[in-house]
mmCIF file of the N, C-alpha and C atoms, coordinates in Angstrom:
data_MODEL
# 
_entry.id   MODEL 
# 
loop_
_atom_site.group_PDB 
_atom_site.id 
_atom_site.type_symbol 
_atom_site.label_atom_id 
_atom_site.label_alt_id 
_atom_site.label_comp_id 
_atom_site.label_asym_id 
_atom_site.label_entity_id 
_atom_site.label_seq_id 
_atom_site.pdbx_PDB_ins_code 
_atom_site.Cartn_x 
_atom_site.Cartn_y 
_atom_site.Cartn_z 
_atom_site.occupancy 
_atom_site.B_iso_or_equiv 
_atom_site.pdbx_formal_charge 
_atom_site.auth_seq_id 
_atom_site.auth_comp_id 
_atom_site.auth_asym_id 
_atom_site.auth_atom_id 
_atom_site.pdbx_PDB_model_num 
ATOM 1   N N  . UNK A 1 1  ? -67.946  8.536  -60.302 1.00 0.00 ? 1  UNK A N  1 
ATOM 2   C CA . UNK A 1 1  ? -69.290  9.092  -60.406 1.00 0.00 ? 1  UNK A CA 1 
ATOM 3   C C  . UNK A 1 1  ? -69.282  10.554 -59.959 1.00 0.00 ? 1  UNK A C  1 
ATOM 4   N N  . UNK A 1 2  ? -70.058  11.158 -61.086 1.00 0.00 ? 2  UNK A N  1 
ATOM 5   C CA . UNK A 1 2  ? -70.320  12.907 -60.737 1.00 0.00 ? 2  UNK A CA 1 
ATOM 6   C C  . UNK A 1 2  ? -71.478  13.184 -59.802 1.00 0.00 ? 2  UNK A C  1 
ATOM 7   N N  . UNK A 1 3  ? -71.613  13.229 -58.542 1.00 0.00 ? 3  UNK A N  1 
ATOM 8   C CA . UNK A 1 3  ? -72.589  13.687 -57.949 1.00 0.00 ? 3  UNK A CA 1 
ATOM 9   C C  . UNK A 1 3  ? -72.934  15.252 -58.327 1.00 0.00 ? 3  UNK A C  1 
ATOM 10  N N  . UNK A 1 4  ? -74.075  15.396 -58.428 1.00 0.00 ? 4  UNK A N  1 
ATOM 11  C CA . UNK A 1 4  ? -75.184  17.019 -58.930 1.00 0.00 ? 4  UNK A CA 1 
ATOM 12  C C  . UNK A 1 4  ? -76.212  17.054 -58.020 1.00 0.00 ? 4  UNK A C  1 
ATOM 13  N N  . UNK A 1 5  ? -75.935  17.963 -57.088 1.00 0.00 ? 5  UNK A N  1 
ATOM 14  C CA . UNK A 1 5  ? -77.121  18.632 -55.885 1.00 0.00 ? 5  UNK A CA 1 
ATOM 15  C C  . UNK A 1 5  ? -78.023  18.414 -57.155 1.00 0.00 ? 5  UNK A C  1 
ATOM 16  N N  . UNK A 1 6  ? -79.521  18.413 -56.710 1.00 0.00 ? 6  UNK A N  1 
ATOM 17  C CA . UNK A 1 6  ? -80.527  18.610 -57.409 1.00 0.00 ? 6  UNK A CA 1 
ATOM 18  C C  . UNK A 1 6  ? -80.676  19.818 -57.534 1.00 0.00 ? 6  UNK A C  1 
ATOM 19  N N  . UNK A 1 7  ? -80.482  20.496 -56.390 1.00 0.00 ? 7  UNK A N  1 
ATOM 20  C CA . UNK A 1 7  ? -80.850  21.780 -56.009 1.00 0.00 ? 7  UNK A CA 1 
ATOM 21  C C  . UNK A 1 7  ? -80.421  22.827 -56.653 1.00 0.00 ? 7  UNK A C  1 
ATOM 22  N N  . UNK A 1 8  ? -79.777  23.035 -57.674 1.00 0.00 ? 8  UNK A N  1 
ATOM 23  C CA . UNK A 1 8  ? -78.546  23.620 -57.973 1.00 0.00 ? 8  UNK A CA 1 
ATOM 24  C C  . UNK A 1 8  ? -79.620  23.629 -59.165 1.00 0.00 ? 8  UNK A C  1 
ATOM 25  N N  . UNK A 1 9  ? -80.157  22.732 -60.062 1.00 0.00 ? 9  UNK A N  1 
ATOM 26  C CA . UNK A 1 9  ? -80.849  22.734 -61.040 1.00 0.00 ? 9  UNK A CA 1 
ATOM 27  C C  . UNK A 1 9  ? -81.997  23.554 -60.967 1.00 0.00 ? 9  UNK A C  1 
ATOM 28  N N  . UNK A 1 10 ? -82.894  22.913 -59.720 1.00 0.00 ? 10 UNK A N  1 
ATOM 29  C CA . UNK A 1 10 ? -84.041  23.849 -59.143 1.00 0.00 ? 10 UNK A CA 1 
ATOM 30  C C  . UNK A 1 10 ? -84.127  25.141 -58.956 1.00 0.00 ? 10 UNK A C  1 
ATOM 31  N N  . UNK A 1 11 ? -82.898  25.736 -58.484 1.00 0.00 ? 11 UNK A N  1 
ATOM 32  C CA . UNK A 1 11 ? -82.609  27.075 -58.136 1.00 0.00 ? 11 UNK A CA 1 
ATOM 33  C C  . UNK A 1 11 ? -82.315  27.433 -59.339 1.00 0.00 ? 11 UNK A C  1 
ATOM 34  N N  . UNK A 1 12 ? -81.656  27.551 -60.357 1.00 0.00 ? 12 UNK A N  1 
ATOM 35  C CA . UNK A 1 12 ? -81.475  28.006 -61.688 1.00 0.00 ? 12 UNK A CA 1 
ATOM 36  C C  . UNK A 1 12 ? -82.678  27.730 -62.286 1.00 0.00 ? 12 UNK A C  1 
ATOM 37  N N  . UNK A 1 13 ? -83.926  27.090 -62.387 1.00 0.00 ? 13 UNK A N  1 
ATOM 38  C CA . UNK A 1 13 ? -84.963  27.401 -63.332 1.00 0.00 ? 13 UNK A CA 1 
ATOM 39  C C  . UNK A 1 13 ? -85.281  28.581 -62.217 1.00 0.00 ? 13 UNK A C  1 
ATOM 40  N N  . UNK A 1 14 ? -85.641  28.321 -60.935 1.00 0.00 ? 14 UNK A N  1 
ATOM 41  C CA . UNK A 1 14 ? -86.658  29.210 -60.446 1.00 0.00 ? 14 UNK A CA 1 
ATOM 42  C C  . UNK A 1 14 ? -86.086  30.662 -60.049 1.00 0.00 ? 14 UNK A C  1 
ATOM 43  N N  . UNK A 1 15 ? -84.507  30.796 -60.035 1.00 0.00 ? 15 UNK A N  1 
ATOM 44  C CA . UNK A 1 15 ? -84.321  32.032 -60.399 1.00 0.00 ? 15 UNK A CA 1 
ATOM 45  C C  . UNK A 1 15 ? -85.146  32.837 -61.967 1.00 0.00 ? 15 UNK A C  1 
ATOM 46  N N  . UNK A 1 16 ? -84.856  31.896 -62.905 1.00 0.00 ? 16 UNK A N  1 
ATOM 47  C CA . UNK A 1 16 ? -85.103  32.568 -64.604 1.00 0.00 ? 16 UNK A CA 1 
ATOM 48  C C  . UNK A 1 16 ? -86.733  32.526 -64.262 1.00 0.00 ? 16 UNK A C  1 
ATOM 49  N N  . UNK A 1 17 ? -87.851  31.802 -63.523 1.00 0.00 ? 17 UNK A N  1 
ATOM 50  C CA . UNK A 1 17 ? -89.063  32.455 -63.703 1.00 0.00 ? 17 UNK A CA 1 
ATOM 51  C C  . UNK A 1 17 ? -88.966  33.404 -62.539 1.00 0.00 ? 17 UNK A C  1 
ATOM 52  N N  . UNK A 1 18 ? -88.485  33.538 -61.813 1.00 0.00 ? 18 UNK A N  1 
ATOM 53  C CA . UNK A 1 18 ? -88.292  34.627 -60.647 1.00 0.00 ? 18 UNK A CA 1 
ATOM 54  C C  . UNK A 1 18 ? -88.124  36.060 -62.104 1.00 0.00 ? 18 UNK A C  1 
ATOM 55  N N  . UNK A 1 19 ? -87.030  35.974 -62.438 1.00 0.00 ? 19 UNK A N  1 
ATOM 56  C CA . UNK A 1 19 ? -86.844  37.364 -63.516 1.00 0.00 ? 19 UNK A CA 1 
ATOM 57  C C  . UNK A 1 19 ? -87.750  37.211 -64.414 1.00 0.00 ? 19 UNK A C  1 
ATOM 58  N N  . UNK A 1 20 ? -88.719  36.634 -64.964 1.00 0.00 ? 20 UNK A N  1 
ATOM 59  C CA . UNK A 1 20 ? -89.595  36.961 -65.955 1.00 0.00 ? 20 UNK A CA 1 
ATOM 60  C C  . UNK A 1 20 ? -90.919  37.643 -65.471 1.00 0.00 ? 20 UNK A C  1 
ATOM 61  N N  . UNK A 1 21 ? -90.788  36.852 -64.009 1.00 0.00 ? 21 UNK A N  1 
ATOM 62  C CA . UNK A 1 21 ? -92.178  37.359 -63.105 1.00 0.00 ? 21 UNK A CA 1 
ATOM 63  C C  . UNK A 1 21 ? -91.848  39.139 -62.606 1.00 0.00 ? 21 UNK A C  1 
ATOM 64  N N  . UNK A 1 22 ? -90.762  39.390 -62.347 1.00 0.00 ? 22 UNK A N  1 
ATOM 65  C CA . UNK A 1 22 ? -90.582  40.576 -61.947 1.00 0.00 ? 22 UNK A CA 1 
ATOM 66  C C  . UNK A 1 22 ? -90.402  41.276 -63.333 1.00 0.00 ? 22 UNK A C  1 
ATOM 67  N N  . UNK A 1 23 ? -89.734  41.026 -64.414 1.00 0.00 ? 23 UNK A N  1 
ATOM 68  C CA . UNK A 1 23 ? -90.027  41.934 -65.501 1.00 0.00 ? 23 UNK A CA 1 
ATOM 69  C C  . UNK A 1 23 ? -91.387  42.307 -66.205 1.00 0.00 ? 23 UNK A C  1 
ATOM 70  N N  . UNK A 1 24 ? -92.192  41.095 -65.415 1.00 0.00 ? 24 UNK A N  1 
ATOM 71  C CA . UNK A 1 24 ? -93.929  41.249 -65.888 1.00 0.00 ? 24 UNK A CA 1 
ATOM 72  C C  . UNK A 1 24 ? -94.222  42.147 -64.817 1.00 0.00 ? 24 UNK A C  1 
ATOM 73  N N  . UNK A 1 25 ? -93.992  41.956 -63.224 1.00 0.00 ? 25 UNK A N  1 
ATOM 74  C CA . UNK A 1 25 ? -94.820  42.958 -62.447 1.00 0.00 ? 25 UNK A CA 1 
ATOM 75  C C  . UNK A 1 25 ? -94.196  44.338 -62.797 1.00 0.00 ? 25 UNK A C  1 
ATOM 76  N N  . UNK A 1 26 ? -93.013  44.952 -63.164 1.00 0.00 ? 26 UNK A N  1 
ATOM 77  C CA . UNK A 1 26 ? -92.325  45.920 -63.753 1.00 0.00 ? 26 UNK A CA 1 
ATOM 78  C C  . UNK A 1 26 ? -93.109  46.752 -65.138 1.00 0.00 ? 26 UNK A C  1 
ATOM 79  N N  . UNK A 1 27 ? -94.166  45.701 -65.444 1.00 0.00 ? 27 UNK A N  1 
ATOM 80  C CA . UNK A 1 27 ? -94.898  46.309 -66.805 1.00 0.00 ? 27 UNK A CA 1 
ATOM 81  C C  . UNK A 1 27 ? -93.804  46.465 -67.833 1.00 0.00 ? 27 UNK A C  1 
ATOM 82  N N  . UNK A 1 28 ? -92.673  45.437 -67.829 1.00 0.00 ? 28 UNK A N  1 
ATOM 83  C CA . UNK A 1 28 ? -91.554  45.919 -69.378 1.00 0.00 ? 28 UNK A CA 1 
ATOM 84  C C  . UNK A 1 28 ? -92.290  44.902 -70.283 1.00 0.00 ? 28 UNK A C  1 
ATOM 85  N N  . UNK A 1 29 ? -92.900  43.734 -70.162 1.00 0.00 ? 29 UNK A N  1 
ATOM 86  C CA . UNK A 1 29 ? -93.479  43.091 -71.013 1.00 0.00 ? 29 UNK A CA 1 
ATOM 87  C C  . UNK A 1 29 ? -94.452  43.627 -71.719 1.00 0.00 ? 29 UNK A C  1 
ATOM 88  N N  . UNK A 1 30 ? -95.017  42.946 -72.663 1.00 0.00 ? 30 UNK A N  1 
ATOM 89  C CA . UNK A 1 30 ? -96.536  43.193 -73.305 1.00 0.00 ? 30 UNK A CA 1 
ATOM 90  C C  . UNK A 1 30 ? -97.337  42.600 -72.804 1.00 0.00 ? 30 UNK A C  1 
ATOM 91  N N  . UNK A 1 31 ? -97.360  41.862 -72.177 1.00 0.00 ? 31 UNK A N  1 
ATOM 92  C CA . UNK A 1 31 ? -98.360  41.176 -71.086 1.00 0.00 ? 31 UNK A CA 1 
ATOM 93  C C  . UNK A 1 31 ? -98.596  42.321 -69.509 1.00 0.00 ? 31 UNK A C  1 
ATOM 94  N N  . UNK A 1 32 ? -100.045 42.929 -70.111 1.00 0.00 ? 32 UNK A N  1 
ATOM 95  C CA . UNK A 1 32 ? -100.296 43.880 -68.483 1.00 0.00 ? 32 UNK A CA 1 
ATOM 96  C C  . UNK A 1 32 ? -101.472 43.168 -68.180 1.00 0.00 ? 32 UNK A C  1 
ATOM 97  N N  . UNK A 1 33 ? -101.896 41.790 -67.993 1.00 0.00 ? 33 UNK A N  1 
ATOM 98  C CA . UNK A 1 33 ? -102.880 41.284 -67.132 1.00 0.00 ? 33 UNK A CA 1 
ATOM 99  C C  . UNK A 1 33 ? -102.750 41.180 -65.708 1.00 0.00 ? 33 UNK A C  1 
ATOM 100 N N  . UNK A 1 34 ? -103.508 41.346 -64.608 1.00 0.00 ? 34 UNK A N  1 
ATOM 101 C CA . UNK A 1 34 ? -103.282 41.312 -63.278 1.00 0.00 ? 34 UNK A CA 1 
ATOM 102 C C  . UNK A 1 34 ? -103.635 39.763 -63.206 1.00 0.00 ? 34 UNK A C  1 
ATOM 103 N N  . UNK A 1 35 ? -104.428 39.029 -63.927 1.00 0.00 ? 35 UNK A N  1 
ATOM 104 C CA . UNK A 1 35 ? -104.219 37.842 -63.771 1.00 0.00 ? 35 UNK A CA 1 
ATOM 105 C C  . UNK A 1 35 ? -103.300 36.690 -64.148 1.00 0.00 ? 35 UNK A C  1 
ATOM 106 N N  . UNK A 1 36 ? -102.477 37.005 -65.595 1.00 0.00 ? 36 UNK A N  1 
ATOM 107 C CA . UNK A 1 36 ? -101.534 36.542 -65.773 1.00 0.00 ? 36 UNK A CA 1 
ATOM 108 C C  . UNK A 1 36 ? -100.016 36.875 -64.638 1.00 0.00 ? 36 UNK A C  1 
ATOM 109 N N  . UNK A 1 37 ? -99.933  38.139 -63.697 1.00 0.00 ? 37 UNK A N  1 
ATOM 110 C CA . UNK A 1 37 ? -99.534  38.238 -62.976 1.00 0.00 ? 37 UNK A CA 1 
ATOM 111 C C  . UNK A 1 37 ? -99.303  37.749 -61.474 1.00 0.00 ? 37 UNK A C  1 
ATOM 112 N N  . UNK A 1 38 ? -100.890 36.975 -61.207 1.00 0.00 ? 38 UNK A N  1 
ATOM 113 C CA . UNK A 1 38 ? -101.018 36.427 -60.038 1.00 0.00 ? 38 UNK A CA 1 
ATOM 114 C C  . UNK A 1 38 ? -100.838 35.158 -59.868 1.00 0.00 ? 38 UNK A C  1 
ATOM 115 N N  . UNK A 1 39 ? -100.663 34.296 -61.522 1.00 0.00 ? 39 UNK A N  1 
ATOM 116 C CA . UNK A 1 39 ? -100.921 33.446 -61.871 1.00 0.00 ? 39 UNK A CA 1 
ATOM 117 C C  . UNK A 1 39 ? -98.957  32.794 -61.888 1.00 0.00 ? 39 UNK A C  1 
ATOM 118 N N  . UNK A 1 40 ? -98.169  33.957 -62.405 1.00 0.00 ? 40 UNK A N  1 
ATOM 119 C CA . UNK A 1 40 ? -96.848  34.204 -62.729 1.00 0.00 ? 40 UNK A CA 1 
ATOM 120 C C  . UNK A 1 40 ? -96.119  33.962 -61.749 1.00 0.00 ? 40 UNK A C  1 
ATOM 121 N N  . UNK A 1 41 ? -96.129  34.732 -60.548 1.00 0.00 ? 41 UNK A N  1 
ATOM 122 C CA . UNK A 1 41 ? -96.083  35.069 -59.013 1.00 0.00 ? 41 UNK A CA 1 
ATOM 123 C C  . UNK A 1 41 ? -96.563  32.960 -58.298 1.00 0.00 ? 41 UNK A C  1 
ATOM 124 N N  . UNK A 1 42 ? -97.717  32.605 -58.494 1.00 0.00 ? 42 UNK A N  1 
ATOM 125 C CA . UNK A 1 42 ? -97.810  31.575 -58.037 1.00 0.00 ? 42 UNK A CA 1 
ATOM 126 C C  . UNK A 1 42 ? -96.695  30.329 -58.558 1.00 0.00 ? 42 UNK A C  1 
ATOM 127 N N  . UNK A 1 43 ? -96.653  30.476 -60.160 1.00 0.00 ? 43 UNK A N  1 
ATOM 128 C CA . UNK A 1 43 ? -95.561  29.614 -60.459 1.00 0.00 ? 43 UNK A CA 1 
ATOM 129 C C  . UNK A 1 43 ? -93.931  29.737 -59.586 1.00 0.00 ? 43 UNK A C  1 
ATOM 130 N N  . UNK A 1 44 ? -93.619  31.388 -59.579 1.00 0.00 ? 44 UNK A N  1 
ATOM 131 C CA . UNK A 1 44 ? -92.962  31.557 -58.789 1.00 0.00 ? 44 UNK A CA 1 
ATOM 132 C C  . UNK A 1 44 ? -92.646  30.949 -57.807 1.00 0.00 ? 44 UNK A C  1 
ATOM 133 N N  . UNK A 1 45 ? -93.442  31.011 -56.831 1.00 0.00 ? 45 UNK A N  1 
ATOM 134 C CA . UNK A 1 45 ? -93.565  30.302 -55.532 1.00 0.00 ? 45 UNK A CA 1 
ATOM 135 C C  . UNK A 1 45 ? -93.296  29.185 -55.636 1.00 0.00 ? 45 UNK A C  1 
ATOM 136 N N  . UNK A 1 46 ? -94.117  28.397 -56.421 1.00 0.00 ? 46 UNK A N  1 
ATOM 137 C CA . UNK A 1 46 ? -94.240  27.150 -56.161 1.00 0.00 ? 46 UNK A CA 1 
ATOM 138 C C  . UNK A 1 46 ? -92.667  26.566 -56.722 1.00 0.00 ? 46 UNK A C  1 
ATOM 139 N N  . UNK A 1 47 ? -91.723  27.374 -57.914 1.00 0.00 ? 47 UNK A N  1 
ATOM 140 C CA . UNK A 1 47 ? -90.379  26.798 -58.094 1.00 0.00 ? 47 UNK A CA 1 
ATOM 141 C C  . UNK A 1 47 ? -89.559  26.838 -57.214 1.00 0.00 ? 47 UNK A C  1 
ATOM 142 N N  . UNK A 1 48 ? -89.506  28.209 -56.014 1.00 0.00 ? 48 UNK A N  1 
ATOM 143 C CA . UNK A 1 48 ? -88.826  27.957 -54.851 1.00 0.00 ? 48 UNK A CA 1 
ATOM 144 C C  . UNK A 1 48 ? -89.500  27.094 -54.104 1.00 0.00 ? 48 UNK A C  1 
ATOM 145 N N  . UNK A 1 49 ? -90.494  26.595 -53.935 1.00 0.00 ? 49 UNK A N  1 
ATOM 146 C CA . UNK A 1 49 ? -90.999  25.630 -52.928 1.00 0.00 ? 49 UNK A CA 1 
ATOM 147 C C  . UNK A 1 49 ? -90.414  24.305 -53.305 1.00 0.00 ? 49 UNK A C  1 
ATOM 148 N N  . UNK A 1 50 ? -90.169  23.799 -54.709 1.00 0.00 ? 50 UNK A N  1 
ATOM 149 C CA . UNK A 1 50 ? -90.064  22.569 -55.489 1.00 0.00 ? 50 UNK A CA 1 
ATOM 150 C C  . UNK A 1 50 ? -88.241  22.603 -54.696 1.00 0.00 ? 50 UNK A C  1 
ATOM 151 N N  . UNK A 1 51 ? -87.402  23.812 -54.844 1.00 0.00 ? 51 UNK A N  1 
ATOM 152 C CA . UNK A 1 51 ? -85.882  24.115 -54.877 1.00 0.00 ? 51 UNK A CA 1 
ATOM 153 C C  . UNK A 1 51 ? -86.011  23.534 -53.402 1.00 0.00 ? 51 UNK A C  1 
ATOM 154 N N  . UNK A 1 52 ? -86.919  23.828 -52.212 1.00 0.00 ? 52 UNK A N  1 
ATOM 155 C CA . UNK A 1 52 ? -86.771  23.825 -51.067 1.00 0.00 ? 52 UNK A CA 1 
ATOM 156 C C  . UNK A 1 52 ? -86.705  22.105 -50.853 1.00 0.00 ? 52 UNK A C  1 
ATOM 157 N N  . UNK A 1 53 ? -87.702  21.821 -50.768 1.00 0.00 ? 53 UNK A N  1 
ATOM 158 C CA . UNK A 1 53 ? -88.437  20.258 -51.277 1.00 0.00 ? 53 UNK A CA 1 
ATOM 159 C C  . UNK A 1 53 ? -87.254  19.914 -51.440 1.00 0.00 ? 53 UNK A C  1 
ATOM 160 N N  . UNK A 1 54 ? -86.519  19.886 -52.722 1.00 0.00 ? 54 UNK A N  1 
ATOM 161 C CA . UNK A 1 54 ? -85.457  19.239 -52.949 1.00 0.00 ? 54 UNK A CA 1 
ATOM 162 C C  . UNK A 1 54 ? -84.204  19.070 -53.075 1.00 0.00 ? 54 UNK A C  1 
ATOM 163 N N  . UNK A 1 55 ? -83.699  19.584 -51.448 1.00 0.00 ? 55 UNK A N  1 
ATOM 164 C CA . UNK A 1 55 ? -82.564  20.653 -51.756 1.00 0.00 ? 55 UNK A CA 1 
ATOM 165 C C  . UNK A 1 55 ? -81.751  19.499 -50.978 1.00 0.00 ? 55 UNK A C  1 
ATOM 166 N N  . UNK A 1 56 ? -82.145  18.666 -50.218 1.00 0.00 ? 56 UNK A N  1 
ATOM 167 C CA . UNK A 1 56 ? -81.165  17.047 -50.170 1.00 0.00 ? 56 UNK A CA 1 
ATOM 168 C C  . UNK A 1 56 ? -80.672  15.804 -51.198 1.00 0.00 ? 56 UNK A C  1 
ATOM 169 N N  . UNK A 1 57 ? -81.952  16.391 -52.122 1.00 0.00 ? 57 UNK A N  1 
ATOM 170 C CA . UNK A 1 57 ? -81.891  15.281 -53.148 1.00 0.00 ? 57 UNK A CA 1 
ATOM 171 C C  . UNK A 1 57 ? -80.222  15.650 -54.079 1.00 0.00 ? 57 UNK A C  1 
ATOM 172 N N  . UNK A 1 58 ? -79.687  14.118 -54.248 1.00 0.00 ? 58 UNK A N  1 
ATOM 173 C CA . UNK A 1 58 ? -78.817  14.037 -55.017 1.00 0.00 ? 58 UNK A CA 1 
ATOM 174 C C  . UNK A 1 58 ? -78.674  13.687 -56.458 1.00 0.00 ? 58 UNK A C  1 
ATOM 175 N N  . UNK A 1 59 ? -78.022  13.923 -57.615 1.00 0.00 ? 59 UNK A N  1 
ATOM 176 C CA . UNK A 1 59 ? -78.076  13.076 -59.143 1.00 0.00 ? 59 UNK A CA 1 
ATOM 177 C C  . UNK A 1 59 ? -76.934  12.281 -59.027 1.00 0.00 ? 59 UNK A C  1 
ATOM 178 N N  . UNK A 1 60 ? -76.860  11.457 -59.506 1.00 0.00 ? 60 UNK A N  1 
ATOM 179 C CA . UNK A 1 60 ? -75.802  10.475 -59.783 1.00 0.00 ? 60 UNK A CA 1 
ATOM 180 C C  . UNK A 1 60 ? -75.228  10.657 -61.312 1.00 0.00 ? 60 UNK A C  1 
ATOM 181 N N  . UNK A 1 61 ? -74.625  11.412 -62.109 1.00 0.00 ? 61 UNK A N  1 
ATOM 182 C CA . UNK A 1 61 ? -73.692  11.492 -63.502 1.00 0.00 ? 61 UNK A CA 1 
ATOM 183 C C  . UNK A 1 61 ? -72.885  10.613 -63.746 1.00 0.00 ? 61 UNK A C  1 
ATOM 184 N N  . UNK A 1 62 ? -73.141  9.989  -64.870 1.00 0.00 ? 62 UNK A N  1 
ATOM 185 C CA . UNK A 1 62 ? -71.855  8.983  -65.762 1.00 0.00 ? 62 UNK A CA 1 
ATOM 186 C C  . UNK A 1 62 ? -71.549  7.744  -64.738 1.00 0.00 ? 62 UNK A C  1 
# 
């Protein structure tokens, strides 16, 4: 059996919205809403909070 940190998964989505959120507060997007920004920023958070949450949890593979 392949054991897979969960965490490892968690941290790789919430890095990639981490970089979409900073290329939005950066203004490189076409999206310049301050609310789609605050809104961006909260998802943020909340994927490192989910990474934190579940950073004991194990997967079991094959």
């Amino acid at each position: 059996m392949f054991k897979l940190p969960a965490v490892i998964v968690y941290m790789i989505i919430a890095f990639n919205i981490t970089a979409f959120t900073v290329l939005l507060q950066l203004d490189m997007l076409i999206i310049k809403s301050v609310i789609f920004k605050i809104i961006a920023w909260a998802f943020t958070i909340g994927a490192w909070a989910l990474a934190y949450v579940n950073r004991d949890k194990v997967w079991e593979m094959f």
